[in-house]
C-alpha positions in Angstrom: -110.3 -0.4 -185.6 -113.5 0.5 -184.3 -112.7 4.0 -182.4 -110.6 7.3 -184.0 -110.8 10.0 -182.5 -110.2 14.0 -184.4 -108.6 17.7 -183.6 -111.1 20.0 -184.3 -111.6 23.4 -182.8 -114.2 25.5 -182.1 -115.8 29.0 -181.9 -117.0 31.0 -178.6 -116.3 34.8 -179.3 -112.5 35.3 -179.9 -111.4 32.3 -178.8 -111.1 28.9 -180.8 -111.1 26.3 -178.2 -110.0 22.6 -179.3 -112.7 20.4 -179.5 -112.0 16.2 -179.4 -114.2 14.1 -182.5 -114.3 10.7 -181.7 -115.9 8.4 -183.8 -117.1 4.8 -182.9 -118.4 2.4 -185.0 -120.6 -0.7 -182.4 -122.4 -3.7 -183.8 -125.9 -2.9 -183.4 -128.8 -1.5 -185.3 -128.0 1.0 -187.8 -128.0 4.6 -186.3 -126.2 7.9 -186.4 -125.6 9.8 -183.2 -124.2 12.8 -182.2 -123.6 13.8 -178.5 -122.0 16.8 -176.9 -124.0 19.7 -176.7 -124.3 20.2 -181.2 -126.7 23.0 -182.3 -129.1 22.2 -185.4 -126.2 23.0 -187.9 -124.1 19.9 -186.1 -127.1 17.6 -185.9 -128.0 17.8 -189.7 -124.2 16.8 -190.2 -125.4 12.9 -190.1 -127.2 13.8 -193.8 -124.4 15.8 -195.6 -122.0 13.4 -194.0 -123.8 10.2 -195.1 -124.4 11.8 -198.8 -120.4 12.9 -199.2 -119.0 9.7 -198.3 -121.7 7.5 -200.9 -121.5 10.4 -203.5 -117.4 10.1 -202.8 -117.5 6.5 -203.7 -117.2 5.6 -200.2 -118.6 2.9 -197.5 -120.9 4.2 -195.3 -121.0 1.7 -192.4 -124.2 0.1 -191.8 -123.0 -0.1 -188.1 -124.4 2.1 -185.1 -122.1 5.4 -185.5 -121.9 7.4 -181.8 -119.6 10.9 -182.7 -118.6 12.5 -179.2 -118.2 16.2 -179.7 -116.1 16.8 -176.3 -115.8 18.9 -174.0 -119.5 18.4 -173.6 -120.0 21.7 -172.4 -119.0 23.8 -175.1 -121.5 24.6 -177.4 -120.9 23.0 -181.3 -122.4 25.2 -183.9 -121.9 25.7 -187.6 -121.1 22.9 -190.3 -117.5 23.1 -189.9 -117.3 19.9 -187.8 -118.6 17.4 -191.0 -115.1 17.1 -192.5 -113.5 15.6 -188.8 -116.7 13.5 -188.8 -116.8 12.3 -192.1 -113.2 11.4 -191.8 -113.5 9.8 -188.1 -115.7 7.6 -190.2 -113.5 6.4 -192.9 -110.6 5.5 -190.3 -113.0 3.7 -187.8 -114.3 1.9 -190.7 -110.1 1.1 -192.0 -111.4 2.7 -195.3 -108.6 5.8 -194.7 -105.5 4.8 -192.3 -105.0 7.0 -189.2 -101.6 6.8 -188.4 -100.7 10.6 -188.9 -103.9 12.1 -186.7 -102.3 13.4 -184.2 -100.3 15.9 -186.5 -103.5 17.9 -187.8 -106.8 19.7 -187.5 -109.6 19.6 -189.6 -112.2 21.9 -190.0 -114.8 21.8 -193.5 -118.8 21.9 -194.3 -119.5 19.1 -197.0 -121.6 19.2 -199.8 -123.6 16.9 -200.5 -121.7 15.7 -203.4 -118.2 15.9 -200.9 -117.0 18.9 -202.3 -115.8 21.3 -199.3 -117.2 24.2 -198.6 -115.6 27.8 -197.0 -116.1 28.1 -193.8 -116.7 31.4 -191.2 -113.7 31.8 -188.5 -111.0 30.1 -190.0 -108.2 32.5 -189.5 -109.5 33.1 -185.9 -108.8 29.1 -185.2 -104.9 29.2 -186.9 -104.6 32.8 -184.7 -105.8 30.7 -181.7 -103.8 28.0 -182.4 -100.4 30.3 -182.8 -100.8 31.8 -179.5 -101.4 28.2 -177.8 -98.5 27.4 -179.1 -99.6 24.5 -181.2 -97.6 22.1 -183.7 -100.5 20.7 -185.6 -101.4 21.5 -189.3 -104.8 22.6 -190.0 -106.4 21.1 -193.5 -109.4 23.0 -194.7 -111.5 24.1 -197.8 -109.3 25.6 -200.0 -111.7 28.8 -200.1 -110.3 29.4 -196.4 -106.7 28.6 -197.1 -105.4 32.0 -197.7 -107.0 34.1 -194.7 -106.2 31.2 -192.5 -102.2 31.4 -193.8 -101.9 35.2 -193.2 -100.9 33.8 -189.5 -97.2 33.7 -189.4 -95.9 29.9 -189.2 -98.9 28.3 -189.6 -99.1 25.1 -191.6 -102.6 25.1 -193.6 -102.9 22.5 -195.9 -106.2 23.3 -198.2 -108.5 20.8 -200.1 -111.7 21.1 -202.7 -113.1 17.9 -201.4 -113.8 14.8 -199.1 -111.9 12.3 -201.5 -108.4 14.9 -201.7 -108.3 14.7 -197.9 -108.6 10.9 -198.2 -106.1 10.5 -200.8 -104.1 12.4 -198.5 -103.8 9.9 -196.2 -103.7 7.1 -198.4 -101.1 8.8 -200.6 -97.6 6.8 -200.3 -95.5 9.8 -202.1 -95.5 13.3 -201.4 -96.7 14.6 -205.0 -99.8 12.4 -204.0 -100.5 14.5 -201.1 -102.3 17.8 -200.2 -99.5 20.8 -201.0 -98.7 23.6 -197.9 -100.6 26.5 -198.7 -98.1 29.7 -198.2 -99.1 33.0 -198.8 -97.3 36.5 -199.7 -99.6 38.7 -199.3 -98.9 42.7 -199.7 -100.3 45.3 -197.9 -104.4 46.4 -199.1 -104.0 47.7 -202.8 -107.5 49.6 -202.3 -107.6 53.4 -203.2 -108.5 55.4 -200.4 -110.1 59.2 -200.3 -107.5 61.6 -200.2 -107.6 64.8 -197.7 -106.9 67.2 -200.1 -109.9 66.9 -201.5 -111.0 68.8 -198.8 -111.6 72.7 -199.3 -110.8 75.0 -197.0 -111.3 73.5 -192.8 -107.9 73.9 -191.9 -108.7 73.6 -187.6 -111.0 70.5 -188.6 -107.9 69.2 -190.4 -105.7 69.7 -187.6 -108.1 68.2 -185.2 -108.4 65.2 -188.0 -104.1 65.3 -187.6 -104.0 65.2 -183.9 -106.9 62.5 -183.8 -104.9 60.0 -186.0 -101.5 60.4 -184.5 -102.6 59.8 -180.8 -106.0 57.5 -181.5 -107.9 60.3 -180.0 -112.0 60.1 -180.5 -113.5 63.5 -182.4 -116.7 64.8 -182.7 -117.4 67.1 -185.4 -120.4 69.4 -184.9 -121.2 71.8 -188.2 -124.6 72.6 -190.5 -125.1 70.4 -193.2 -122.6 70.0 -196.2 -119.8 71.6 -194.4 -117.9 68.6 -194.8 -117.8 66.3 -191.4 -118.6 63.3 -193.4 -115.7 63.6 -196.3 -113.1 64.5 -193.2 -114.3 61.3 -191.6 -114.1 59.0 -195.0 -110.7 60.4 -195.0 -109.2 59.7 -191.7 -108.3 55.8 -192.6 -105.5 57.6 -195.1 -103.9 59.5 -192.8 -104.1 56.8 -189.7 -100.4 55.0 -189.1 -99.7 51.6 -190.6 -100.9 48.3 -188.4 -98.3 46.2 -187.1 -98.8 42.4 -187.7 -100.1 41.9 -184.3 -102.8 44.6 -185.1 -104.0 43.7 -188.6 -104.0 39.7 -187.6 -106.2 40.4 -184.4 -108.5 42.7 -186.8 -108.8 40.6 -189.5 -109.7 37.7 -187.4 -112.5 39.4 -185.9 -113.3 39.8 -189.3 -113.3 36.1 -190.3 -116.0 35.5 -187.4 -118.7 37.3 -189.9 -117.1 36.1 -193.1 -116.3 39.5 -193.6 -112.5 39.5 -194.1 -111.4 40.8 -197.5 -108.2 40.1 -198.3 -108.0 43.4 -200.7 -108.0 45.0 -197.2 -105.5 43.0 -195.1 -103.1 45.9 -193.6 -105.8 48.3 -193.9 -107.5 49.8 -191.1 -111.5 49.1 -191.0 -113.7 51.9 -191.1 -117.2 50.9 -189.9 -120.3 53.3 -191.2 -123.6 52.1 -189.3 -127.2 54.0 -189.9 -128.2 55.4 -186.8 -131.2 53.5 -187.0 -128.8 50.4 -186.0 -129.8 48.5 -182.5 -128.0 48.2 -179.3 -126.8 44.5 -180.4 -125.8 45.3 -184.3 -123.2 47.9 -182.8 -122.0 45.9 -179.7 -123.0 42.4 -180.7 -124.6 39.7 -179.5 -127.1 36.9 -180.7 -127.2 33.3 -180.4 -124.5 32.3 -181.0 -122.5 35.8 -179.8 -121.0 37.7 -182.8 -119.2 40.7 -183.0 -120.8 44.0 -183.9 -119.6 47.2 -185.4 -117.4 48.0 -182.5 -115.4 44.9 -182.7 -115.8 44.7 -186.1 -113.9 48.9 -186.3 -111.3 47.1 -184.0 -107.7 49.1 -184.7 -110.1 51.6 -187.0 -112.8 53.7 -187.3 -116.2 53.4 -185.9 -118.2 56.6 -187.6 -121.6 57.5 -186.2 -123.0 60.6 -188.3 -125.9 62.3 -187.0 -124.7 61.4 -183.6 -128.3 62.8 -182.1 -130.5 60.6 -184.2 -129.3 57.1 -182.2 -131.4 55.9 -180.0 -129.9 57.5 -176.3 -129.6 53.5 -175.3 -127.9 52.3 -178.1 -125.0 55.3 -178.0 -124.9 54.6 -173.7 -123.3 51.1 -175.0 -120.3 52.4 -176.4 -119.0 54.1 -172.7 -117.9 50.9 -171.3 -115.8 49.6 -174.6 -114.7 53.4 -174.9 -112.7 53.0 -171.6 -111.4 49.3 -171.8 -111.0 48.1 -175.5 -112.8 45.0 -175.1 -116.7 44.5 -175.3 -118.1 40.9 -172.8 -121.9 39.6 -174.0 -123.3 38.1 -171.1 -125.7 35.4 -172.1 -127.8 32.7 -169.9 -125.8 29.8 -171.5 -122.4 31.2 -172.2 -120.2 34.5 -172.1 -118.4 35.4 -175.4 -115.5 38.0 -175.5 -114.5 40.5 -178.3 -111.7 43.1 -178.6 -113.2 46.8 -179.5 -110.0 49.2 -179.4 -111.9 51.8 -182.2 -111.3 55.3 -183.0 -114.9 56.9 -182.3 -115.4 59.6 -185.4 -119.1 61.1 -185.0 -120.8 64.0 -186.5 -124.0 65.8 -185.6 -125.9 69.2 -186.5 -125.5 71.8 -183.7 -129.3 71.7 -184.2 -132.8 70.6 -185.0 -133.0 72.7 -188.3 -129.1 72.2 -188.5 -128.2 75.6 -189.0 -127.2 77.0 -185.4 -124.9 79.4 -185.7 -124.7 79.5 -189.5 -123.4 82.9 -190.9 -126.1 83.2 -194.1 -128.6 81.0 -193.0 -131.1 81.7 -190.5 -131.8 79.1 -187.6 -135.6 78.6 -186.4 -135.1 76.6 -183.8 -136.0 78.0 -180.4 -133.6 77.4 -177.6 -135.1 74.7 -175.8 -135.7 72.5 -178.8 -132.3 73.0 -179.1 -131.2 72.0 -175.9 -132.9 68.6 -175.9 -131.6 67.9 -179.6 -128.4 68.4 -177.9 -129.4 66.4 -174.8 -129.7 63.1 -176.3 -125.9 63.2 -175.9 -125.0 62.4 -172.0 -122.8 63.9 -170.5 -120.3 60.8 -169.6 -120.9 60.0 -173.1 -119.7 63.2 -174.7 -117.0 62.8 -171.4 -115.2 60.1 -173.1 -114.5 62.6 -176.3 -111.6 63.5 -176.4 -111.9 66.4 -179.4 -115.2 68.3 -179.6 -114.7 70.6 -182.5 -116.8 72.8 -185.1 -117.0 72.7 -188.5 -117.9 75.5 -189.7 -120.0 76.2 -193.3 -117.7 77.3 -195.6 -117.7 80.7 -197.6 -118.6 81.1 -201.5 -114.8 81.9 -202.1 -113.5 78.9 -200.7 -115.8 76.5 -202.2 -114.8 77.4 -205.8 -111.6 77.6 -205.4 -109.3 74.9 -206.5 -108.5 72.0 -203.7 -104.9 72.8 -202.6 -104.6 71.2 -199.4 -102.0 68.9 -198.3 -102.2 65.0 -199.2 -103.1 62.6 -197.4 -99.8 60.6 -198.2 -97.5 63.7 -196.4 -99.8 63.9 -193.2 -99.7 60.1 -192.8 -96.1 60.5 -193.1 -95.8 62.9 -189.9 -98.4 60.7 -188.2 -95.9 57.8 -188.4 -93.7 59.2 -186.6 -95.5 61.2 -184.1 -96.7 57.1 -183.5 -93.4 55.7 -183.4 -92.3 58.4 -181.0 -95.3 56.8 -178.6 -94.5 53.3 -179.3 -90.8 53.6 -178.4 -91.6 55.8 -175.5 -94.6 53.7 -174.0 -95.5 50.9 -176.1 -99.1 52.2 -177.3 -100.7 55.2 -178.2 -101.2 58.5 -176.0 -105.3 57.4 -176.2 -104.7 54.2 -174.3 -102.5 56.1 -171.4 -103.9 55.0 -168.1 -103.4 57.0 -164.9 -100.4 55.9 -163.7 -99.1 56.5 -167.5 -100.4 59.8 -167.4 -98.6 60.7 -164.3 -95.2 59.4 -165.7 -95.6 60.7 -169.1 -97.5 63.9 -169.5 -95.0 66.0 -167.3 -96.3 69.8 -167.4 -95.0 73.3 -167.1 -95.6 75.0 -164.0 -97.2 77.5 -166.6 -99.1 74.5 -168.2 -100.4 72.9 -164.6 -101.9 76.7 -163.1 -103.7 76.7 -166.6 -104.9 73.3 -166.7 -106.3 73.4 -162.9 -107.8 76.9 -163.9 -109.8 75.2 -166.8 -111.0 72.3 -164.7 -112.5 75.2 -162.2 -113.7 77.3 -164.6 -115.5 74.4 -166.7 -116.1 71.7 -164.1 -114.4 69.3 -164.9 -114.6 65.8 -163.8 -110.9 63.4 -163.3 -111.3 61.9 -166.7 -112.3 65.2 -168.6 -108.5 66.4 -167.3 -106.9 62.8 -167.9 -108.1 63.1 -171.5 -106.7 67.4 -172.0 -103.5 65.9 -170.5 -103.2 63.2 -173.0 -104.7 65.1 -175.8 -101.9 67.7 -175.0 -99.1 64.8 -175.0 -99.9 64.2 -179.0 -100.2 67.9 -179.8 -96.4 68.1 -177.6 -95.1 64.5 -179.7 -96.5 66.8 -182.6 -93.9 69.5 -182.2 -91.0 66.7 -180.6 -91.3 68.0 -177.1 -91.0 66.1 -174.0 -92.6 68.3 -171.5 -96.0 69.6 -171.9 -96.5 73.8 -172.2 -98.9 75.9 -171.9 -99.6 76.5 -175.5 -100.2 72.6 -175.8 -102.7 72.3 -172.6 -104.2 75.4 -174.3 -104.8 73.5 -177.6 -106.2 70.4 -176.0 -108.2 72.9 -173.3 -110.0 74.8 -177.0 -111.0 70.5 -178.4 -113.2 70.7 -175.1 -115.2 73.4 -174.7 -118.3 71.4 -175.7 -121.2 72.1 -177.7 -122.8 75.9 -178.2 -126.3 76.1 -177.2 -127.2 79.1 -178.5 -125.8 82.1 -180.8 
């Protein structure tokens, strides 16, 4: 046999296309080729690949080797393609037979000694191959074998090295062979900040409430120390539980960085970039395309404090993936696609100094410098908010006495079920209502209507601005189990909007 040819897959945003190895072995002058569009990563395979087998106490041919990568125009990138090639080798070579190829995938970076090494993405290819429907089982370093079995009825078979996959083949008895990989894996054991640690900020609280049982976007504006950031790090406690669908589609866009911990599977991510990030850390991009904080927050939190201090380019990003979920990087060679359904959280001084509207505390700032502090925010931007809140500085008394609040455990409890009351009703939450949704779902009052069309006079308004009340009302109304919308819930969502005070 001369020719075998591999089931590999690769990498191109959230998808994990199959890619083809085939391996021929040609009488000829020694030489080791590879072909179909491989990056550097690929090309340096010939040396790992030619070290594992020798260090393995394998042949390596002395033949003219040609590996097709196909199709040839898919970019190959990353080291993950040496195990297929090193193994295309063996059966081409009737070292390894090849009889049972067409049952599995292989994916693996070898050492140079043929030990396998983890790879990034691998629970993105077994979520890829799930939803095509495939039959195959995927071996791959052990290091990966228990992200990549999270996927329900996938068959991952892990190994340590180049000769275990071998011996695999070769094996004529089952205890001889590489051993299914199942996992049980419980939901993330990881302690997270508890809300009644908060003191005092019972309408921030609320607004935290209403945020986490619709999937609403807040921002919090207060002087310093008045607590925005704590209410933030708690709002992962108090979000509902992820449904499989949910924390596999996270956690594979987590596997893409080699970011996924399994300490948080079931856990919603909460994403904390400086506000000195770029344009391309929060969206993503680079060469090859990876996914940036937004995708990376995907079914979580994405928290921005100091809202004002990103650059005005860099925060005009997030409209787009605020509106659709999903988040395309357009390059010259190639397009790569990433989910980005986040919660927006962000925080920000009503001021310069900070101190706008403080009751002890003088503010310096003069009113235009406060104005284009404020500015840096656009207005579709702050648009596609649903909750604009303050949080105000809290007095002596309060910050002394004794935290009393309500836990986080008995809020996320009634934020269940406000979110099982969507889901049964519409299948998603009230934040990813679309117009047609809104129309059949957020019925109003004629009460409610005369004081929703006299808020969009009186404040201007645009269509989205009153899309977003209406379905900001719809989670107060699922709040207090009622179908049609009043007055006193459009008059709730109508005081989240009034915007941001410019002066005392």
């Amino acid at each position: 046999m001369t020719l075998a040819v591999l089931k590999s897959r690769g990498l191109a945003g959230m998808r994990a296309p199959p890619v083809t190895v085939e391996v021929h072995l040609a009488n000829g002058l020694p030489q080791f080729t590879i072909v179909g569009l491989p990056e550097a990563e690929v090309k340096e395979a010939r040396d790992r690949v030619r070290a594992a087998l020798q260090n393995g106490g394998f042949e390596f041919p002395n033949r003219r080797i040609t590996v097709n990568l196909a199709p040839a125009d898919l970019p190959k990138e990353s080291g993950r393609f040496d195990l297929p090639i090193a193994l295309g080798i063996l059966m081409a070579s009737e070292q390894v037979p090849s009889g049972e190829l067409p049952r599995y995938e292989f994916a693996g970076e070898l050492s140079l000694s043929g030990e396998l090494r983890p790879i990034r993405g691998a629970l993105a290819m077994t979520y890829a191959m799930r939803r095509e429907g495939a039959e195959t089982a995927f071996i791959l370093p052990a290091a990966n074998a228990t992200e990549a079995a999270l996927v329900t009825d996938a068959v991952v078979y892990p190994a340590r090295s180049l000769v275990e996959v071998a011996a695999h083949f070769c094996a004529r008895d089952e205890g001889s062979r590489l051993q299914r990989h199942v996992v049980i894996c419980p939901a993330g054991q990881l302690t997270l900040a508890d809300l009644s640690e908060v003191r005092g900020q019972a309408q921030a609280k609320r607004a935290l409430e209403i945020a986490a049982a619709g999937g609403h976007s807040l921002l919090m504006v207060g002087p310093p120390g008045s607590g925005k950031s704590m209410l933030a790090a708690r709002l992962p406690g108090i979000l509902p539980p992820m449904s499989d669908e949910e924390a596999l589609e996270s956690a594979a866009v987590q596997s893409l960085t080699s970011g996924f911990e399994l300490e948080r599977w079931r856990l919603r991510p909460y994403r904390s970039p400086h506000h000195t990030a770029s344009a391309v850390a929060l969206v993503g991009g680079g060469s090859p395309p990876r996914p940036g904080e937004i995708s990376l927050a995907h079914r979580g939190v994405l928290f921005l404090d100091e809202l004002p201090e990103f650059d005005r380019r860099v925060l005009e990003v997030l409209r787009e993936p605020l509106e659709s979920g999903r988040i395309t990087i357009s390059r010259a060679a190639r397009q790569a696609d990433f989910p980005a359904r986040f919660q927006l959280v962000a925080a920000m001084n009503p001021c310069p100094c900070g101190y706008l509207g403080h009751p002890v505390l003088r503010c310096r700032c003069t009113p235009e410098s406060v104005a284009r502090y404020q500015s840096r925010l656009s207005g579709p931007l702050l648009d596609r908010i649903d909750l604009q809140i303050e949080v105000g500085a809290l007095a002596q008394d309060e910050l002394r006495e004794h935290a009393s609040g309500e836990t986080s455990a008995a809020i996320a409890a009634r934020v269940s079920q406000v979110h099982a009351r969507q889901l049964a009703r519409q299948g998603y939450s009230n934040a990813e209502l679309a117009p047609a949704g809104i129309e059949q779902f957020c019925l109003t009052s004629p009460e409610a209507e005369q004081l929703l069309r006299a808020a969009m006079t009186r404040f201007s308004w645009s269509a989205r601005a009153a899309h977003r009340v209406l379905k900001l009302a719809r989670t107060i109304a699922d709040m207090a189990a009622c179908e049609e919308l009043t007055a006193s819930h459009i008059a709730e969502a109508i005081q989240y909007r009034r915007g941001l005070r410019l002066r005392d």
